[in-house]
N, C-alpha and C positions, 0 to 999 in steps of 0.2 A: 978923226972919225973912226977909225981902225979900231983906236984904243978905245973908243965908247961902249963899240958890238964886241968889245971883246969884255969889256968890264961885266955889259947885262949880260950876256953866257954866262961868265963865272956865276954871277947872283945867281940865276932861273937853276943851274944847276945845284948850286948851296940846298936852295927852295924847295929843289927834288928830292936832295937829300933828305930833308928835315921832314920831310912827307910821307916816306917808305919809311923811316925811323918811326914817325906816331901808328903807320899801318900792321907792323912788327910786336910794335909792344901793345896793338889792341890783340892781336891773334895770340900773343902769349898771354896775354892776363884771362883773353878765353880758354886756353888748355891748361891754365894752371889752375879751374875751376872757380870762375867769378860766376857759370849759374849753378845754383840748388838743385837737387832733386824737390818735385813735388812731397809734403809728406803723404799726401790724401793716395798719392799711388801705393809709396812704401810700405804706409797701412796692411796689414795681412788681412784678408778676404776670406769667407770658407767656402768652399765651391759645395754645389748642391751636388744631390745625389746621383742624380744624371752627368753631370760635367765631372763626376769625382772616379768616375771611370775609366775616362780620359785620362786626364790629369793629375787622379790622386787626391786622396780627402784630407791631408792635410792642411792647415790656411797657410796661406798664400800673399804675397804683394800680387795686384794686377799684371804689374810687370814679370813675374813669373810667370803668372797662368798663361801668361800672351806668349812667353817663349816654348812654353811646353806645350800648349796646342797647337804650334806651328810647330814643332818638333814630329808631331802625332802626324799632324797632315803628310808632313817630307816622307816622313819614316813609312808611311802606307800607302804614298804617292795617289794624296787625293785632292791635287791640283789639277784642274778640267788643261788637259792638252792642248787646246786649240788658243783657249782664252784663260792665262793664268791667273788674273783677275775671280777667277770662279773656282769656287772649292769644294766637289761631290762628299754627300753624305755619305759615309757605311753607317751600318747599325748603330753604331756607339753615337756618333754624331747624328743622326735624324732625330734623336727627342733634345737636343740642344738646339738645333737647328728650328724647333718649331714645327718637325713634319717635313722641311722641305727636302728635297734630293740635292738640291743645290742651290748655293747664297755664293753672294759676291763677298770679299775679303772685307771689304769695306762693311756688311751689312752684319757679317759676322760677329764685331766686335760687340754692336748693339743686342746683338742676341744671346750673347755670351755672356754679358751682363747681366741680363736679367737673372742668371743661377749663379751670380755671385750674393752675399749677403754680412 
């Protein structure tokens, strides 16, 4: 009986092995880039004339404009303190913003979009 629990350990641990070995090689074929970049982001953008004050009038991928306006925001610290969630306008940003004094991170992106083209 001894030799039977001792045989199924060996196996269940083989088992375990063979289990972290496929969990290993999915995490490597994800950092060795099995996803794409979108191209519809990479695409250059031209930011409108209002957002190009900000940001700069050259075009752009999305994904720049999204780093460089959260660059803007750090760099003039106009993350609402309490709730960072919320991003206060200055001047530059109130006519992107649609007028508001303050939008949420999330609502931003929608509005910021629209002065892309």
């Amino acid at each position: 009986m001894a030799k039977k629990k001792a045989a199924k350990k060996k196996a269940a641990k083989k088992k375990a092995g063979k289990a972290t070995k496929k969990k290993a090689a999915k995490k490597a074929k994800k950092k060795s880039g099995g996803r794409k970049a979108n191209a519809a982001f990479m695409r250059p953008v031209q930011p409108s004339d209002k957002l190009a004050e900000v940001i700069g009038s050259k075009p752009m991928p999305r994904t720049e404009v999204t780093k460089k306006l959260w660059a803007y925001i750090k760099k003039n610290g106009l993350q609402d303190n309490k709730n960072r969630r919320m991003i206060n306008a200055d001047d530059k940003l109130k006519p992107v913003f649609g007028g508001k004094s303050q939008v949420s991170m999330f609502d931003m992106t929608k509005l910021v979009g629209k002065h892309l083209k």
